[in-house]
C-alpha positions, -999 to +999 in steps of 0.1 A: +202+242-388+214+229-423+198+197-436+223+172-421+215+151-455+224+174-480+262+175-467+287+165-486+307+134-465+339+158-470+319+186-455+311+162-428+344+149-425+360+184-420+332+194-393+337+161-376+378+174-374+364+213-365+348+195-338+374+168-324+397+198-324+374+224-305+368+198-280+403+190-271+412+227-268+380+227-247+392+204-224+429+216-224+418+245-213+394+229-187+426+213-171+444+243-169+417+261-152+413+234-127+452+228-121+456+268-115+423+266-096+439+239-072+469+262-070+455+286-057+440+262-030+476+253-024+489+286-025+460+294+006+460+259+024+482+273+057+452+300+057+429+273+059+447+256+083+446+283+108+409+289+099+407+248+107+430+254+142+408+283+155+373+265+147+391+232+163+401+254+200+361+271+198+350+237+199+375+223+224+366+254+248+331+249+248+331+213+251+352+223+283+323+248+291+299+223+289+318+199+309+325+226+336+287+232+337+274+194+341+303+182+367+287+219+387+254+208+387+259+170+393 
C-alpha cells in the first residue's frame, strides 16, 4: 500500500469522499437485500404456517399416544 504520508491532504480528502460514498451504496444495497430477503419470507409465511400446523398435530398425537399408553398400564 502507498505511503499514507506522502498523500497530498486533497488526495486524502477525495479518498475520504470515494470511501463515504462506497459505503453508503454498500449499505443501500445491504437494505435492499435484506427488505427483499424478508419478502420473500412474507411472500412464503402461509407455507410456514402449515409446516408450523402439521409439526404442532405430530406433537399433539403423540402426546395423546403417550397418554393412551401410561393411563393402559396404570
Amino acid at each position: 500500500m502507498t505511503d499514507i504520508k506522502k498523500i497530498s491532504t486533497e488526495r486524502i480528502r477525495c479518498l475520504i469522499a470515494d470511501t463515504e460514498s462506497t459505503l453508503r451504496e454498500l449499505e443501500a444495497e445491504l437494505q435492499r437485500r435484506e427488505t427483499e430477503a424478508q419478502d420473500v419470507e412474507i411472500d412464503h409465511l402461509e407455507e410456514h404456517m402449515r409446516g408450523a400446523e402439521l409439526s404442532l398435530n405430530s406433537i399433539k398425537e403423540f402426546l395423546t399416544f403417550l397418554l393412551g399408553e401410561y393411563r393402559s398400564k396404570h
